[in-house]
N, C-alpha and C positions, 0 to 999 in steps of 0.2 A: 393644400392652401397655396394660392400664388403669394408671392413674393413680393411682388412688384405689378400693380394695380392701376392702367391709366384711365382718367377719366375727363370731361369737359372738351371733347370733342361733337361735330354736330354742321351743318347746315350754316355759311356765315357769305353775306353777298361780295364781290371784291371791292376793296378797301375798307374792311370791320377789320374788326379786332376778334380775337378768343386768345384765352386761357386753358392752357391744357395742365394738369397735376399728372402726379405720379405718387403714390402712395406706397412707401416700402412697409414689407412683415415687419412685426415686431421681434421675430425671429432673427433681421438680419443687425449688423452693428452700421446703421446709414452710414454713420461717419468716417468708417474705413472703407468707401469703395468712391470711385472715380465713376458720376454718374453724365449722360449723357441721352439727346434726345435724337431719333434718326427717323430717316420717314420711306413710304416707298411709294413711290405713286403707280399706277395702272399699268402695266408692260415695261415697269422700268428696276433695275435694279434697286435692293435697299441704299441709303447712305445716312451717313452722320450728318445732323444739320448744327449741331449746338455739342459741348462738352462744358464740365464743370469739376474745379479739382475739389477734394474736398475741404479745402480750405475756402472757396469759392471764386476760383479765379475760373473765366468762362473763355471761350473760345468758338470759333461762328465760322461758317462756311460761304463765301462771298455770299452768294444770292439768296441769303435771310438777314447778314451783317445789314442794323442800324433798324432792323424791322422788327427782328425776334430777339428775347431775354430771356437768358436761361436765368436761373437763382434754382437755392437750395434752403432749406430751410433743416440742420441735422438732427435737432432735436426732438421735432416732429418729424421727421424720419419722409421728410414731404420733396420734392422735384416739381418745377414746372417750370413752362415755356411759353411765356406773353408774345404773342403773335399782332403784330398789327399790319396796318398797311395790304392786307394779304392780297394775293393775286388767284386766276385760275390754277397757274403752276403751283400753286402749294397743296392741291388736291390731292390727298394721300390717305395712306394709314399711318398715325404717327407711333414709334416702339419708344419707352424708356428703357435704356439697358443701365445694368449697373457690373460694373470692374473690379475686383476687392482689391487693395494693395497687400503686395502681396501675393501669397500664396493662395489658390482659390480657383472656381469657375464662374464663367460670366453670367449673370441674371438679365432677363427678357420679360418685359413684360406681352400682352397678349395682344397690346395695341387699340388705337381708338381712331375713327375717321373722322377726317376732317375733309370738308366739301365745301369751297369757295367757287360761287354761281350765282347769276341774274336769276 
């Protein structure tokens, strides 16, 4: 069973909005990991575009900063990433990872595409 489940990705013209979730196992304890959304686009390396601690304090990588909101929800064990404004460049596959505090290894999820196009 995964762990970490992204979903609400899809098809959106530039300047829409989406909504992308992360659904963590009930397996795991949400609130002790340090979750974060990253993206990769076509011949390019992965990277972190958003973090969130688990307290919910976020953090943004210039070129989504004022566009994308990360938020947490821990007791529904849920992640997402309010996307607006978007461009062609945000064309990717977007991953949820999750960080435990802690002792621990990293959790991935399997990723979902987002495609910003006329």
């Amino acid at each position: 069973q995964e762990k970490l489940v992204e979903s609400g990705g899809g098809l959106v013209q530039p300047g829409g909005s989406l909504r992308l979730a992360c659904a963590a196992s009930d397996e795991i304890i949400f609130s002790h990991y340090i979750m974060s959304w990253h993206r990769q686009a076509p011949g390019k390396q992965r990277e972190e575009i958003a973090s969130i601690t688990s307290s919910g304090n976020p953090n943004y990588v210039n070129s989504v900063k004022g566009r994308f909101t990360i938020s947490r929800d821990n007791p529904k064990g849920m992640l997402y990433l309010q996307m607006s404004s978007l461009k062609p460049e945000d064309t990717a596959v977007y991953y949820c990872k999750g960080v435990p505090l802690g002792t621990g290894f990293p959790l991935w999820g399997k990723g979902t595409l987002v495609t910003v196009s006329t």
